[in-house]
PDB file as gemmi writes it, atoms N, CA and C in Angstrom:
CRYST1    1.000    1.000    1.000  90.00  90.00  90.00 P 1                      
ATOM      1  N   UNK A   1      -5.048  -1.290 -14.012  1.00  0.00           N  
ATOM      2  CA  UNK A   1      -5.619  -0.856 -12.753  1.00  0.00           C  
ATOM      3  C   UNK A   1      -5.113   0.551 -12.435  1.00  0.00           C  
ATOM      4  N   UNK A   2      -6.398   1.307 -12.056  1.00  0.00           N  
ATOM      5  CA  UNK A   2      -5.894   2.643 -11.674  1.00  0.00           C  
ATOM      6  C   UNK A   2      -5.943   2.735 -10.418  1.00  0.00           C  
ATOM      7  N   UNK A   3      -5.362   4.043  -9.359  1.00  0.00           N  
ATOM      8  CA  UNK A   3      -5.055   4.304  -8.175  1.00  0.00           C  
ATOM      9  C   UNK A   3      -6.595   4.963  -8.212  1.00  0.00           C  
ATOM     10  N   UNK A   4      -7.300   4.642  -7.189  1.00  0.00           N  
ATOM     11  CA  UNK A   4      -8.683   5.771  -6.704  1.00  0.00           C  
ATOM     12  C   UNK A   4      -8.829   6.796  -6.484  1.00  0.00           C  
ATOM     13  N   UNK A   5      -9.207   8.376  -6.894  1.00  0.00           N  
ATOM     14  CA  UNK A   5      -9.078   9.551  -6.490  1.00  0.00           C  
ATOM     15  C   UNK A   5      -9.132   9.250  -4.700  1.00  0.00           C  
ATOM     16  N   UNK A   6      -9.877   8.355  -4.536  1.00  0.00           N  
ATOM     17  CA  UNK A   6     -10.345   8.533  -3.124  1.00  0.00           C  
ATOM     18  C   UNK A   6      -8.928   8.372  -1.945  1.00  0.00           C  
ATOM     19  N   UNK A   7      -7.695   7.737  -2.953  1.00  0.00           N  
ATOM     20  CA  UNK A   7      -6.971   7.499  -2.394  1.00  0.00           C  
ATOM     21  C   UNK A   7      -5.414   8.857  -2.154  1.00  0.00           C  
ATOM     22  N   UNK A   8      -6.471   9.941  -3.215  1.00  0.00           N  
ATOM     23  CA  UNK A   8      -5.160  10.705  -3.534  1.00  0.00           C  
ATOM     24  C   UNK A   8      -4.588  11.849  -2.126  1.00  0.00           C  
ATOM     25  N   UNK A   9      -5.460  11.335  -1.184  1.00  0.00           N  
ATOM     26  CA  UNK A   9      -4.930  12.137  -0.102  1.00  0.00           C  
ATOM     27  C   UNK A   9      -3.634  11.547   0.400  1.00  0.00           C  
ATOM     28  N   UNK A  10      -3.244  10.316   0.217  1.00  0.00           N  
ATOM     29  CA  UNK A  10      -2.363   9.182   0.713  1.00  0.00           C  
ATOM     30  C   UNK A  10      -0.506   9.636  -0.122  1.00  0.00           C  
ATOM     31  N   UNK A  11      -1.313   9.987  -1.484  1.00  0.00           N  
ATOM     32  CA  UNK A  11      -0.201  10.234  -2.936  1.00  0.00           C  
ATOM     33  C   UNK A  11      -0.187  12.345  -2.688  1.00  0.00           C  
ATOM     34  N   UNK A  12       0.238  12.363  -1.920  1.00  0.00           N  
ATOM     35  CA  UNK A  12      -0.485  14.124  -2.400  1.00  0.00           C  
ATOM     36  C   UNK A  12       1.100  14.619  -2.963  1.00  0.00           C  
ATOM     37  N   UNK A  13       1.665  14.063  -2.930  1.00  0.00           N  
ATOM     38  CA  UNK A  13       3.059  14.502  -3.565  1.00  0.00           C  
ATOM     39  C   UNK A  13       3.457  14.239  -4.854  1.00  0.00           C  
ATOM     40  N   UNK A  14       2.575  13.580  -5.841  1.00  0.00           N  
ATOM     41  CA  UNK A  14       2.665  13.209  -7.064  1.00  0.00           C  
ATOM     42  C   UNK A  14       1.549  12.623  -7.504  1.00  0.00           C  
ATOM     43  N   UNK A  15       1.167  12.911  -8.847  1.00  0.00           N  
ATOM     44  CA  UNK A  15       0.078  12.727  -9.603  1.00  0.00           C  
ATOM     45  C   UNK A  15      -0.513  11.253  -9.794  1.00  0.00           C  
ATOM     46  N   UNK A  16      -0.956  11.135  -9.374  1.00  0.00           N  
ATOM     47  CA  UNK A  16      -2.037   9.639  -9.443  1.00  0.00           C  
ATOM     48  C   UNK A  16      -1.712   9.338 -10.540  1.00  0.00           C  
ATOM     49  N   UNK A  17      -1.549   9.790 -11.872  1.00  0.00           N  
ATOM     50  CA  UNK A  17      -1.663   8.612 -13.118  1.00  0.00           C  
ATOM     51  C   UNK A  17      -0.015   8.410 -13.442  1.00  0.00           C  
ATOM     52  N   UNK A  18       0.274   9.226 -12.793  1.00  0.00           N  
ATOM     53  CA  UNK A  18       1.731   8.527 -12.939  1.00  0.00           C  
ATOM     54  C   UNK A  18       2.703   7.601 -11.970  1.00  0.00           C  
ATOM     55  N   UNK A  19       1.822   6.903 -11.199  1.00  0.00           N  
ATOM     56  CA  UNK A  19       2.784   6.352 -10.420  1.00  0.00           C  
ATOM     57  C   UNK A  19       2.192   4.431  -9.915  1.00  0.00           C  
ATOM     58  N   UNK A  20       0.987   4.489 -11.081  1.00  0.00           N  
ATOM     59  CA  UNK A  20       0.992   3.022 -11.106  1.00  0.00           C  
ATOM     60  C   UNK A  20       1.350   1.976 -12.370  1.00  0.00           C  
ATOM     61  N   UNK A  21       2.602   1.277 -12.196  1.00  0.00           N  
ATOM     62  CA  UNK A  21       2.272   0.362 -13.194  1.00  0.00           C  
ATOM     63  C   UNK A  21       3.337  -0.521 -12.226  1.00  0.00           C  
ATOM     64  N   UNK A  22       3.905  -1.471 -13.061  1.00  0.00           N  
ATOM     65  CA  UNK A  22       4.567  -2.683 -12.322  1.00  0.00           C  
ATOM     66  C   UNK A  22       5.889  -2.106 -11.541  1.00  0.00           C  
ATOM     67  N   UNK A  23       6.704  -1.511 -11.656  1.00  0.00           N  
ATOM     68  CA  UNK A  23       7.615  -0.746 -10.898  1.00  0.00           C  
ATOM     69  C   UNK A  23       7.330   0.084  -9.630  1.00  0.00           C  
ATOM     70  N   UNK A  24       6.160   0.637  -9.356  1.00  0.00           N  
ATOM     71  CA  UNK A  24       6.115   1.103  -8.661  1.00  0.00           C  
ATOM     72  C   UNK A  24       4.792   0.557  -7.178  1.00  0.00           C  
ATOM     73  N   UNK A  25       4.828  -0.904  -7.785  1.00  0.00           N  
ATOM     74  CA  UNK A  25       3.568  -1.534  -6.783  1.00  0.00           C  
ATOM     75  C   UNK A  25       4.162  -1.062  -5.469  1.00  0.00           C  
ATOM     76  N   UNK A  26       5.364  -1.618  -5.300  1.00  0.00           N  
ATOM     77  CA  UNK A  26       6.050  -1.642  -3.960  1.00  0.00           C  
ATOM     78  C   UNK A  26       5.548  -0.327  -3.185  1.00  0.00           C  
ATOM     79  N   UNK A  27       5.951   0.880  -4.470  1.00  0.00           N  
ATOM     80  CA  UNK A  27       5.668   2.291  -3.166  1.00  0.00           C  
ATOM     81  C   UNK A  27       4.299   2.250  -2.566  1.00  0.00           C  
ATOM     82  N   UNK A  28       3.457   1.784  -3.853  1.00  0.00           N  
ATOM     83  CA  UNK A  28       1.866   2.157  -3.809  1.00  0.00           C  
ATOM     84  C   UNK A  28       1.714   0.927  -2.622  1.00  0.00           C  
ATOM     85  N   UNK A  29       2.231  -0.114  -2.529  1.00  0.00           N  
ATOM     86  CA  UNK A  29       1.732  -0.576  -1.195  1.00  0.00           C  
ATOM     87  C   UNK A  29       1.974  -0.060  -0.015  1.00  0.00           C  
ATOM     88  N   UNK A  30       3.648   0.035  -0.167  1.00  0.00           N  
ATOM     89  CA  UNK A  30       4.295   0.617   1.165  1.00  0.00           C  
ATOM     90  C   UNK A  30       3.398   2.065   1.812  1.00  0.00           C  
ATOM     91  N   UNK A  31       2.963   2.819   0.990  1.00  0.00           N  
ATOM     92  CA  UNK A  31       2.080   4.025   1.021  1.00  0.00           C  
ATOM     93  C   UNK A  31       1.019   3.994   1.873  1.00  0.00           C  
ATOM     94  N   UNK A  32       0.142   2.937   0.837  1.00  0.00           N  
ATOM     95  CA  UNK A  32      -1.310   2.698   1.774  1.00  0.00           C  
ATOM     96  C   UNK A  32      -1.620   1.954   3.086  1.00  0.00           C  
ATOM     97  N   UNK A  33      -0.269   1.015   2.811  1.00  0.00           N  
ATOM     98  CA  UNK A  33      -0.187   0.252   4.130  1.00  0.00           C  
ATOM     99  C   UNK A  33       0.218   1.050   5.017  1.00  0.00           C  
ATOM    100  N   UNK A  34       0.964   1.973   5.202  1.00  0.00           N  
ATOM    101  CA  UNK A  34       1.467   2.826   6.467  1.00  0.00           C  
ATOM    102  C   UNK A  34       0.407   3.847   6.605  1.00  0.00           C  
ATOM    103  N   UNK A  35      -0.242   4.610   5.424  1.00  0.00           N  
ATOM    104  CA  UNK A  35      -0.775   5.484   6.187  1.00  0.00           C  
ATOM    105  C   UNK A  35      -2.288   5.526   5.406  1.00  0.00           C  
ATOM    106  N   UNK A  36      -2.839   4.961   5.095  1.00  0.00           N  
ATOM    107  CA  UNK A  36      -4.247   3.967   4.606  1.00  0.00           C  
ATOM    108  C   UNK A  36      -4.920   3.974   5.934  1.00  0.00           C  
ATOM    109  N   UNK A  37      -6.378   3.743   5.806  1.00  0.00           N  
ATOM    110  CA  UNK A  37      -7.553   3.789   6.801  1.00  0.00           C  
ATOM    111  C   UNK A  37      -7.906   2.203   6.501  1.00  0.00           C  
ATOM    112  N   UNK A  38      -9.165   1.741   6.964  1.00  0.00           N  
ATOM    113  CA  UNK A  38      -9.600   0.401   6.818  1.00  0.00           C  
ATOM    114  C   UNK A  38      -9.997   0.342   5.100  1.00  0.00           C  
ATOM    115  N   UNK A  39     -10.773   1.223   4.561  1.00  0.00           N  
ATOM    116  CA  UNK A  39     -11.193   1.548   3.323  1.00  0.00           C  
ATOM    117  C   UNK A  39      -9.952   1.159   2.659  1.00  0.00           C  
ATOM    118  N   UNK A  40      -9.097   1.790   2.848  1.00  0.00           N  
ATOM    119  CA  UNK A  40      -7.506   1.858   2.017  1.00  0.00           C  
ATOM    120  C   UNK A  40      -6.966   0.407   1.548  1.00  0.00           C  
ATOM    121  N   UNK A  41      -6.992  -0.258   3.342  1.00  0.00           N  
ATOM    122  CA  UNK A  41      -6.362  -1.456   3.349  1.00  0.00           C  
ATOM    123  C   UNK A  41      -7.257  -2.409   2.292  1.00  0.00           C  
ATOM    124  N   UNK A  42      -8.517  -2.267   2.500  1.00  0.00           N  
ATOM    125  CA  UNK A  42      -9.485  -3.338   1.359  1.00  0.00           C  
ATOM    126  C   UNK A  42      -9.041  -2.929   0.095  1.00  0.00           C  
ATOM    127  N   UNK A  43      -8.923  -1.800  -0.414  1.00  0.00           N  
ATOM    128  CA  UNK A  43      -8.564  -1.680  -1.487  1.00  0.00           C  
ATOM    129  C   UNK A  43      -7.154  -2.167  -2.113  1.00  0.00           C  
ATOM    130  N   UNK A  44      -6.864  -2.059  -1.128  1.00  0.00           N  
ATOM    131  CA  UNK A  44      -4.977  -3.157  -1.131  1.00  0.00           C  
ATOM    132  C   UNK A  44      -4.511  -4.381  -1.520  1.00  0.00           C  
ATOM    133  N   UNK A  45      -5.795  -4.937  -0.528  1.00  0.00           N  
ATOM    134  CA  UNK A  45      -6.013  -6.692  -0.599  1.00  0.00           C  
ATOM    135  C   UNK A  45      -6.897  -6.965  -1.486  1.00  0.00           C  
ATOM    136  N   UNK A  46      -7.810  -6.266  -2.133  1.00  0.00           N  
ATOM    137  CA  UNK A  46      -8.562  -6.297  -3.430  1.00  0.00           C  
ATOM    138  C   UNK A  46      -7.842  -6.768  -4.535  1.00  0.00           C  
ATOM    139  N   UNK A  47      -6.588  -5.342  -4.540  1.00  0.00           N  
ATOM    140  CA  UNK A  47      -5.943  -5.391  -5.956  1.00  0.00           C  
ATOM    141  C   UNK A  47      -4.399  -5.702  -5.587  1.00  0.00           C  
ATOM    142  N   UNK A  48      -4.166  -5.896  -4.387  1.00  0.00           N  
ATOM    143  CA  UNK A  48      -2.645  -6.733  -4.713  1.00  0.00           C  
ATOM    144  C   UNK A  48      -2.966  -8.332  -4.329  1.00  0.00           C  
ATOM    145  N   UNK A  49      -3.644  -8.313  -3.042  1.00  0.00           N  
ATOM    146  CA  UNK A  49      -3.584 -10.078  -2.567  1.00  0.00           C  
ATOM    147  C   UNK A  49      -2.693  -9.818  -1.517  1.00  0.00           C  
ATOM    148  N   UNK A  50      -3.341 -10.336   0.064  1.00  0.00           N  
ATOM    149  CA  UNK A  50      -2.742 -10.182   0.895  1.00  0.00           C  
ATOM    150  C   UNK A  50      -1.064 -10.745   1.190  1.00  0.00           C  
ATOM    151  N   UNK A  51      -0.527 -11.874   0.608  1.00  0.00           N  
ATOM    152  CA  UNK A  51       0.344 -12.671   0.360  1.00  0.00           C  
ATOM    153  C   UNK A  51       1.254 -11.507  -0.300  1.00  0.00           C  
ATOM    154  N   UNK A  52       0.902 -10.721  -1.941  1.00  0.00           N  
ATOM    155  CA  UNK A  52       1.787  -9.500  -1.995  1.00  0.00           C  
ATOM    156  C   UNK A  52       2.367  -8.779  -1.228  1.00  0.00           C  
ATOM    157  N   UNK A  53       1.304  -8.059  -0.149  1.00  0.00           N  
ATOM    158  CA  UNK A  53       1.399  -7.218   0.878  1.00  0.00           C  
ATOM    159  C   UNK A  53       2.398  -7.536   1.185  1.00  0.00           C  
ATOM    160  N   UNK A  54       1.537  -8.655   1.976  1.00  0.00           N  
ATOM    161  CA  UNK A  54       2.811  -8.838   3.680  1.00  0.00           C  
ATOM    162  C   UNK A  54       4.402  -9.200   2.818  1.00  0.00           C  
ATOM    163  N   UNK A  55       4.522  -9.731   1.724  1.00  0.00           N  
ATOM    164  CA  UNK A  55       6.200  -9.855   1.170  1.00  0.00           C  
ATOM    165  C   UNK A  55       6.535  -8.049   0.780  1.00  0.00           C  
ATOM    166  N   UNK A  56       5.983  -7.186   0.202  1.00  0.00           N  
ATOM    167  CA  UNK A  56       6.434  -6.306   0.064  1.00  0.00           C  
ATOM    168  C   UNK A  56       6.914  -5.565   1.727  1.00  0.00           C  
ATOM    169  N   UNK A  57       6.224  -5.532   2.499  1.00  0.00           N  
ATOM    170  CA  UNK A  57       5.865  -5.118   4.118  1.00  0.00           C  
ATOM    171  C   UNK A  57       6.879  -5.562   4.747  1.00  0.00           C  
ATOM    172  N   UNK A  58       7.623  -6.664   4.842  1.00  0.00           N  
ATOM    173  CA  UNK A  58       7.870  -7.849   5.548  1.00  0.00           C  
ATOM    174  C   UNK A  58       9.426  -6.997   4.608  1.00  0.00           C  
ATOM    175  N   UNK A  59       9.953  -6.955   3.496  1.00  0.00           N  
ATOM    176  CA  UNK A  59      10.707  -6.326   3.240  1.00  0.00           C  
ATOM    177  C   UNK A  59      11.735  -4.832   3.240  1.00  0.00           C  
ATOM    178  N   UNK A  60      10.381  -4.216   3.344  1.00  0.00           N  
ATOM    179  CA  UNK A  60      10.470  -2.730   3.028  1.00  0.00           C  
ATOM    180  C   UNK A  60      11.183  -2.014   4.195  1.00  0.00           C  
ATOM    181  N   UNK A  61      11.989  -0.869   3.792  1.00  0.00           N  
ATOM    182  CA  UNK A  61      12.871  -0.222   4.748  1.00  0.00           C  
ATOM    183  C   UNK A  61      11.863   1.347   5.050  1.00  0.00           C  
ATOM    184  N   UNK A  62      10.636   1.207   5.012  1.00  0.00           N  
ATOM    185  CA  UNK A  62      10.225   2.680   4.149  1.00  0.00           C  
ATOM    186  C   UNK A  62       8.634   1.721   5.617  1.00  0.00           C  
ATOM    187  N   UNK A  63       8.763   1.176   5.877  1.00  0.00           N  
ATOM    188  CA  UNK A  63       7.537   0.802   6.719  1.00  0.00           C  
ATOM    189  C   UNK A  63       7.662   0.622   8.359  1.00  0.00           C  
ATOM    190  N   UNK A  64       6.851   0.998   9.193  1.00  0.00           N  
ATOM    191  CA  UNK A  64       7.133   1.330  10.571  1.00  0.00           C  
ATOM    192  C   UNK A  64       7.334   0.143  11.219  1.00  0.00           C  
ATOM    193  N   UNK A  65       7.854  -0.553  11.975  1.00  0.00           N  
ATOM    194  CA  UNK A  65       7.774  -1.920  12.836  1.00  0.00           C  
ATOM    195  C   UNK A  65       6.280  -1.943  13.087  1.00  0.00           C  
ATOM    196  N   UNK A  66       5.918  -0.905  13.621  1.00  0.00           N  
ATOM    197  CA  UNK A  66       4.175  -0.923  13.816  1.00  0.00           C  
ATOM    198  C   UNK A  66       3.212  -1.380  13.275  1.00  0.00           C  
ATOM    199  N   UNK A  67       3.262  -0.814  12.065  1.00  0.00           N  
ATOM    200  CA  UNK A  67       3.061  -1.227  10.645  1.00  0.00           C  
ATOM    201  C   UNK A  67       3.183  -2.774  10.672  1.00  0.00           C  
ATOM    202  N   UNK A  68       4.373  -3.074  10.202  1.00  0.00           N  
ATOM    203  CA  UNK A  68       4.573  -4.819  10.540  1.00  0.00           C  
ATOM    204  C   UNK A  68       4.166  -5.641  11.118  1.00  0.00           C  
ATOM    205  N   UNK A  69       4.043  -5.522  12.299  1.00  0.00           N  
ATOM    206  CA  UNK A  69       3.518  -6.073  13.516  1.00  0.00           C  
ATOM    207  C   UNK A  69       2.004  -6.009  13.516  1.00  0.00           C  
ATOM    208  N   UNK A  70       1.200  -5.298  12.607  1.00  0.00           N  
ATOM    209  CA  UNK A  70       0.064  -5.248  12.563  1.00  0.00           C  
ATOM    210  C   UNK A  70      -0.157  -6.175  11.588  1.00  0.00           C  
ATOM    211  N   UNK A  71       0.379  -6.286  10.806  1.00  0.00           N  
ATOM    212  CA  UNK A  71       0.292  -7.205   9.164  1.00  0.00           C  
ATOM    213  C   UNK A  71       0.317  -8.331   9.406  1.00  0.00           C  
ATOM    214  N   UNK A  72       1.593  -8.504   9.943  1.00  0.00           N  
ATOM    215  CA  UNK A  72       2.157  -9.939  10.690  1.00  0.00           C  
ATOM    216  C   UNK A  72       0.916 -10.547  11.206  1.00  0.00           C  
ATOM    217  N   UNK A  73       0.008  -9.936  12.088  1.00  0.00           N  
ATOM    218  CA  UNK A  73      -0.969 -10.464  12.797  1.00  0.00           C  
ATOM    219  C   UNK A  73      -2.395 -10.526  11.908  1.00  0.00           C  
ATOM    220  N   UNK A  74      -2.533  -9.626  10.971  1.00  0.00           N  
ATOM    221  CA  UNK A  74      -3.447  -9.936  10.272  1.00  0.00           C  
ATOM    222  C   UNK A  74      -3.288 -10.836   9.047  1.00  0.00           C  
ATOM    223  N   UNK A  75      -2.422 -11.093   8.892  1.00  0.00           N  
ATOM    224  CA  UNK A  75      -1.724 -12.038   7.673  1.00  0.00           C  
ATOM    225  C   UNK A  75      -2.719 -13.405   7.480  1.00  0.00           C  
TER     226      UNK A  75                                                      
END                                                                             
């Protein structure tokens, strides 16, 4: 699975083909989930599974309470 150009406004600090494989799901969620549009988020729950999400989310030191609290409720 590749990252979407459409998404590279989200990554603008490093090159799209280098920053997906199994090590780095966590950032690529933590990423789109904080600063992702509705488009973003489908593409999230497409290719991780909402259940991923919210455990990466629900963990992460790198995600806003806001953030959380939104997940939490859409979970």
């Amino acid at each position: 699975m590749n990252i979407p150009a459409t998404l590279k406004r989200l990554f603008w600090d490093i090159e799209l083909k280098s920053i997906y494989d199994k090590k780095n799901c966590d950032f690529v969620i933590e990423r789109v989930a904080e600063k992702g549009n509705e488009k973003d988020i489908k593409w999230l729950i497409n290719n991780f599974g909402k259940k991923e999400i919210y455990r990466i989310i629900k963990k992460s030191r790198n995600i806003t309470d806001k953030t959380k609290n939104f997940y939490q409720v859409v979970r």
